[in-house]
LOFIMI-451858 format. One line per field, with one value per residue: x, y, z of N, C-alpha, C in turn; residue number from 1; residue in three letters. Coordinates in Angstrom, 2 decimals. Layout:
# residues N
n.u = [X,...]
n.v = [Y,...]
n.w = [Z,...]
ca.u = [X,...]
ca.v = [Y,...]
ca.w = [Z,...]
c.u = [X,...]
c.v = [Y,...]
c.w = [Z,...]
nr = [NUM,...]
rest = [ala,...]
//
This chain:
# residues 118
n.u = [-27.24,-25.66,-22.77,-24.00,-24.26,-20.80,-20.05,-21.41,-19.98,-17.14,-17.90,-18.21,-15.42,-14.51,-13.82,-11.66,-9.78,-9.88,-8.19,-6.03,-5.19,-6.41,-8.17,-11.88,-11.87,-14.17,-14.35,-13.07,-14.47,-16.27,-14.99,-14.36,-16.89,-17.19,-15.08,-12.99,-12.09,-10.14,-8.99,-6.23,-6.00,-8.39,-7.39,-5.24,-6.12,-6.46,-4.20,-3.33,-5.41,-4.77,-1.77,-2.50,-3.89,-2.12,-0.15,-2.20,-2.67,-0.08,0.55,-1.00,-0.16,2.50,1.64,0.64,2.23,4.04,2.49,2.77,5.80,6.67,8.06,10.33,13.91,14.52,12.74,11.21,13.98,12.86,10.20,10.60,12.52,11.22,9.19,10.86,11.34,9.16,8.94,10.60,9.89,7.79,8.98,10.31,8.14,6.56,8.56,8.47,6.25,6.10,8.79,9.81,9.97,12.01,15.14,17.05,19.77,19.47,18.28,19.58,20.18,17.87,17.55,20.32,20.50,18.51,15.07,15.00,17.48,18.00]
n.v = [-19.51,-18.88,-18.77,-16.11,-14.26,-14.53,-13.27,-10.69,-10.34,-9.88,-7.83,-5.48,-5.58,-5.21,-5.13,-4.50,-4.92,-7.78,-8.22,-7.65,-9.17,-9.54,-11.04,-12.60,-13.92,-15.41,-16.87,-19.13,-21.05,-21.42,-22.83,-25.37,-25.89,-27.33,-29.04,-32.00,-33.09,-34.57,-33.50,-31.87,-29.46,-27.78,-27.03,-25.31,-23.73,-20.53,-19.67,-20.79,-19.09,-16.68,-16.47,-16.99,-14.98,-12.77,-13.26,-13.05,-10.55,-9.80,-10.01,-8.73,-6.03,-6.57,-6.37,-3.81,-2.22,-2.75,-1.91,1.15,1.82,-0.08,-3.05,-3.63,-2.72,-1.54,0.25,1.31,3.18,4.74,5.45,7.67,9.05,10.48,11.13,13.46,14.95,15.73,17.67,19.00,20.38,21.76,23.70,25.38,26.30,27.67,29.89,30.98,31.92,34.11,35.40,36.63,34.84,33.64,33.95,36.44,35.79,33.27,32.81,32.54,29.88,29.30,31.08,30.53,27.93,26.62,25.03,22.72,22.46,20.90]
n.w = [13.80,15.49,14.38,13.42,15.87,16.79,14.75,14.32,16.99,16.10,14.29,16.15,17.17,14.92,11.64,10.19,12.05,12.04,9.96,10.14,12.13,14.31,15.72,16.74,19.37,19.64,17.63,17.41,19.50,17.53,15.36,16.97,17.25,14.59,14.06,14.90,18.27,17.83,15.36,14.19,13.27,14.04,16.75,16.15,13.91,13.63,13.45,10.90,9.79,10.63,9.01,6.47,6.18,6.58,4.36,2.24,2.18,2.00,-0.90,-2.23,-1.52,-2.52,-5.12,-5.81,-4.74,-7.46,-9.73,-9.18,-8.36,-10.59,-12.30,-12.63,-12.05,-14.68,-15.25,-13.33,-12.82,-15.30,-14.63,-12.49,-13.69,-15.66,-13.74,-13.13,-15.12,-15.63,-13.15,-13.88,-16.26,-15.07,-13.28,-15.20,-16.52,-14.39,-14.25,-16.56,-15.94,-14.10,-13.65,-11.01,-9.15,-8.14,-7.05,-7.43,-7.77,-8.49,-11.14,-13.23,-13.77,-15.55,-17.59,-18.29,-19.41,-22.01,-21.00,-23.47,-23.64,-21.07]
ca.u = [-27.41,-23.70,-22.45,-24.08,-23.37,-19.75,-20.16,-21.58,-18.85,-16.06,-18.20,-17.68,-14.23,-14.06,-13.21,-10.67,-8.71,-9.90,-7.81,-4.38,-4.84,-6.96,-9.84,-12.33,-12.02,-15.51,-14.44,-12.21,-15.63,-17.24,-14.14,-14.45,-18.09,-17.50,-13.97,-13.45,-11.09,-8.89,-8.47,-5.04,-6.25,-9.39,-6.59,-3.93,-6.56,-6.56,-2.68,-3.79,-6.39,-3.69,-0.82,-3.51,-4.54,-0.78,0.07,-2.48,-1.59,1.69,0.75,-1.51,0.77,4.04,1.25,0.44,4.05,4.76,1.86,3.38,7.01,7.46,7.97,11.78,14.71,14.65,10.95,11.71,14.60,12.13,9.56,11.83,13.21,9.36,8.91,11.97,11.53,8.16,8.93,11.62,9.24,7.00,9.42,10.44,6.69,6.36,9.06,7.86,4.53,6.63,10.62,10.45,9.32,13.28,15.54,17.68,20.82,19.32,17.86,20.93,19.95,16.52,18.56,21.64,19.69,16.41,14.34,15.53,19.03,17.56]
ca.v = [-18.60,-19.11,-17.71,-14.70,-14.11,-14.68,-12.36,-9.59,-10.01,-9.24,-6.08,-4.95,-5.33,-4.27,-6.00,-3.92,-5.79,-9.04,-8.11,-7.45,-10.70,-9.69,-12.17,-12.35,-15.35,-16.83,-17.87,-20.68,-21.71,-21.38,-23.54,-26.13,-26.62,-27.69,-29.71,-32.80,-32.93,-35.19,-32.99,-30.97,-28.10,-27.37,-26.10,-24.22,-22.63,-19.35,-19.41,-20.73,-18.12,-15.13,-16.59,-16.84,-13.32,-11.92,-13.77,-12.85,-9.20,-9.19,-10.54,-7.93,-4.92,-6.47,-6.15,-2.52,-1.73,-3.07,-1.09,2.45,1.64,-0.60,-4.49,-3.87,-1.41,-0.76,0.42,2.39,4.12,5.65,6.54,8.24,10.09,10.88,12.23,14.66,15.62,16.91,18.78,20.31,21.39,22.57,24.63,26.57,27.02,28.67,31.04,31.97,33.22,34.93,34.89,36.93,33.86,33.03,35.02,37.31,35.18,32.23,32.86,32.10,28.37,29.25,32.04,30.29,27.43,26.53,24.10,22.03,21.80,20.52]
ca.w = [14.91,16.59,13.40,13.85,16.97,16.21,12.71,15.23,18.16,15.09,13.88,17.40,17.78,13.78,10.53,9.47,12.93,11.60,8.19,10.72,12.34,15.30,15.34,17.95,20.29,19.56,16.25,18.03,19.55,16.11,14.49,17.38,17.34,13.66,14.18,16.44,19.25,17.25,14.30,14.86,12.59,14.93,17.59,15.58,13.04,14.11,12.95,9.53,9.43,10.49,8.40,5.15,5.77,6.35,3.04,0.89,2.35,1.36,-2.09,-2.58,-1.16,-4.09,-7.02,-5.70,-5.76,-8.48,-10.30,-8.12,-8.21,-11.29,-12.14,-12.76,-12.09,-15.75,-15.36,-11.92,-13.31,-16.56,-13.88,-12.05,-15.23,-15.91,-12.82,-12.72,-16.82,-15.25,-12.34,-14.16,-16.94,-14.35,-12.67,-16.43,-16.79,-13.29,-13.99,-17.28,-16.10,-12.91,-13.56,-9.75,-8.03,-7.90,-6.54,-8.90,-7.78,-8.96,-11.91,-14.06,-13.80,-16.26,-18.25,-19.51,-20.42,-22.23,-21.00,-24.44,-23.00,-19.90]
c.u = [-26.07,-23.11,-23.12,-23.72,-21.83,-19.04,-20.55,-20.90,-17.50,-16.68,-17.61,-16.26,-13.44,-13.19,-12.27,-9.15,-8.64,-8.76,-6.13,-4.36,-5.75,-8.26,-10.32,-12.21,-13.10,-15.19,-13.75,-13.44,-16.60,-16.37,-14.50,-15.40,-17.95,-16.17,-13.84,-12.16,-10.19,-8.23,-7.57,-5.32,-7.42,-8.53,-5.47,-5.13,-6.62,-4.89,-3.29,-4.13,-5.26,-2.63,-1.10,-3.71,-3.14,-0.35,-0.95,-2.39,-0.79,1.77,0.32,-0.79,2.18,3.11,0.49,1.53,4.73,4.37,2.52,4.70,7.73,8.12,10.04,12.22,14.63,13.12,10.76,12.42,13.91,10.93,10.30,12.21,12.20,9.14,9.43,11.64,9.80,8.12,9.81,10.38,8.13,7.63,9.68,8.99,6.30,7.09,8.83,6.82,5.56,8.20,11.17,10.13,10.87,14.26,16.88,18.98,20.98,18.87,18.48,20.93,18.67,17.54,19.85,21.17,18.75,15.94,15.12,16.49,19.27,17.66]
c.v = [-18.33,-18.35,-16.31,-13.97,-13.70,-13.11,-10.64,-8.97,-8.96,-8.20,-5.41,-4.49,-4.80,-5.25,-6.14,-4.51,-7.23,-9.36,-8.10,-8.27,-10.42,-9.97,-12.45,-13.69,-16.14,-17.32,-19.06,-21.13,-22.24,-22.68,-24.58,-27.14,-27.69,-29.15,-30.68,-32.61,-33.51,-34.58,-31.93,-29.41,-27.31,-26.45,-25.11,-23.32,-21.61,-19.00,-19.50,-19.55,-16.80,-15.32,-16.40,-15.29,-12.55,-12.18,-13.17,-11.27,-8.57,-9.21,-9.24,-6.39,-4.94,-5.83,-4.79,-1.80,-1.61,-1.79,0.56,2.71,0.85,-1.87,-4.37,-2.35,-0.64,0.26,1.56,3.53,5.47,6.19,7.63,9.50,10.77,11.83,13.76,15.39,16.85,17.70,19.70,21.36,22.21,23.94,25.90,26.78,28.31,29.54,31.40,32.73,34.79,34.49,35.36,35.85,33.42,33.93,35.37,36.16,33.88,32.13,32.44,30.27,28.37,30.19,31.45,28.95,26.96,25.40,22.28,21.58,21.08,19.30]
c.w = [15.60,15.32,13.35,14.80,16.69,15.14,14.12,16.50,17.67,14.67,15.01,17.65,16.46,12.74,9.80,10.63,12.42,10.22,8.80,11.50,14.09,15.10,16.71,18.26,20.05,18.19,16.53,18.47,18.13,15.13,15.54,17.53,15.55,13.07,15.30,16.94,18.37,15.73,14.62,14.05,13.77,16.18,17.31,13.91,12.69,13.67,11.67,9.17,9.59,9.23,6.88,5.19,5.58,4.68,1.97,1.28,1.77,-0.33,-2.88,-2.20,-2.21,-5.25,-6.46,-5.88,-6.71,-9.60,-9.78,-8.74,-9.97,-11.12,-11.85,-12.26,-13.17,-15.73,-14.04,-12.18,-14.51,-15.83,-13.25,-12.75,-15.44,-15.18,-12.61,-14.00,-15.82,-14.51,-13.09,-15.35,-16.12,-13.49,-14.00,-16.54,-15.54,-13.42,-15.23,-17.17,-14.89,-12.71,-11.90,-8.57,-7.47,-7.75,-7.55,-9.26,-8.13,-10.51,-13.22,-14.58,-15.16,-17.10,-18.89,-20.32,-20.47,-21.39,-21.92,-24.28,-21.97,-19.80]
nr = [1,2,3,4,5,6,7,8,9,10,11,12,13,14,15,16,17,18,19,20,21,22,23,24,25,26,27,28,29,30,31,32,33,34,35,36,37,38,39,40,41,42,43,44,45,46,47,48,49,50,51,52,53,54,55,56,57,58,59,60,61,62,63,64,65,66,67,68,69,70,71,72,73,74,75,76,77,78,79,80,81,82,83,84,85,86,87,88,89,90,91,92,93,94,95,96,97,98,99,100,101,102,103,104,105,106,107,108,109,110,111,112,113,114,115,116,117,118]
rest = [unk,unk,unk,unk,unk,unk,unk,unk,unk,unk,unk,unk,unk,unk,unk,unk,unk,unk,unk,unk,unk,unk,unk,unk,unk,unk,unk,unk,unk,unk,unk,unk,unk,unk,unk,unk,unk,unk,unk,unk,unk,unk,unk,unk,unk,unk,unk,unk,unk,unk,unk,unk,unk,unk,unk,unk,unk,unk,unk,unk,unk,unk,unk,unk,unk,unk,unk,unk,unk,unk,unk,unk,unk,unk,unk,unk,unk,unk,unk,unk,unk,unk,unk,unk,unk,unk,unk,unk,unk,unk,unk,unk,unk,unk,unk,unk,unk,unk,unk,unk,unk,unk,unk,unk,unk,unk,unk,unk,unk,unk,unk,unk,unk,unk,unk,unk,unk,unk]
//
């Protein structure tokens, strides 16, 4: 019953705060009723509990990066390369359907050379 309570105070104030380290105050009641005065964790828990959530956070925000960004430089650098090989072929595609999309004085950049030389 105190656990619910508790479980229903944090909906309130929102779970997605509980996840950035703002935890509702009755869970120190909820940790105390279950911890004795003489156990030193029962009063610094609420650190545990933020420092555990920042941490597995952060762990989970490198192996999103990593996946995004790439484990290495060598692996960064060939996205990278990836990325640019495609905008560029996207830009020679856009001016073959419409060579006036670019202005006359530019055009010399698509015109002297192909794509292939690119």
């Amino acid at each position: 019953m105190l656990a619910t309570q508790y479980i229903l105070h944090q909906t309130a104030l929102g779970w997605d705060q509980f996840l950035r380290g703002c935890i509702s105050k009755m869970w120190r009641k909820f940790s105390c009723h279950f911890h004795s005065a003489a156990d030193p964790i029962g009063s610094t828990w609420t650190k545990h509990l933020v420092v555990a959530l920042w941490t597995h956070t952060k762990s989970i925000w490198k192996y999103r990066n990593r996946i995004i960004h790439g484990h290495d430089i060598a692996e960064q650098k060939q996205r990278d390369r990836t990325s640019l090989m495609e905008q560029v072929e996207e830009a020679y595609a856009t001016y073959n359907e419409d060579p006036f999309i670019i202005p006359r004085s530019m055009m010399y950049l698509f015109d002297k050379h192909i794509l292939a030389d690119r």
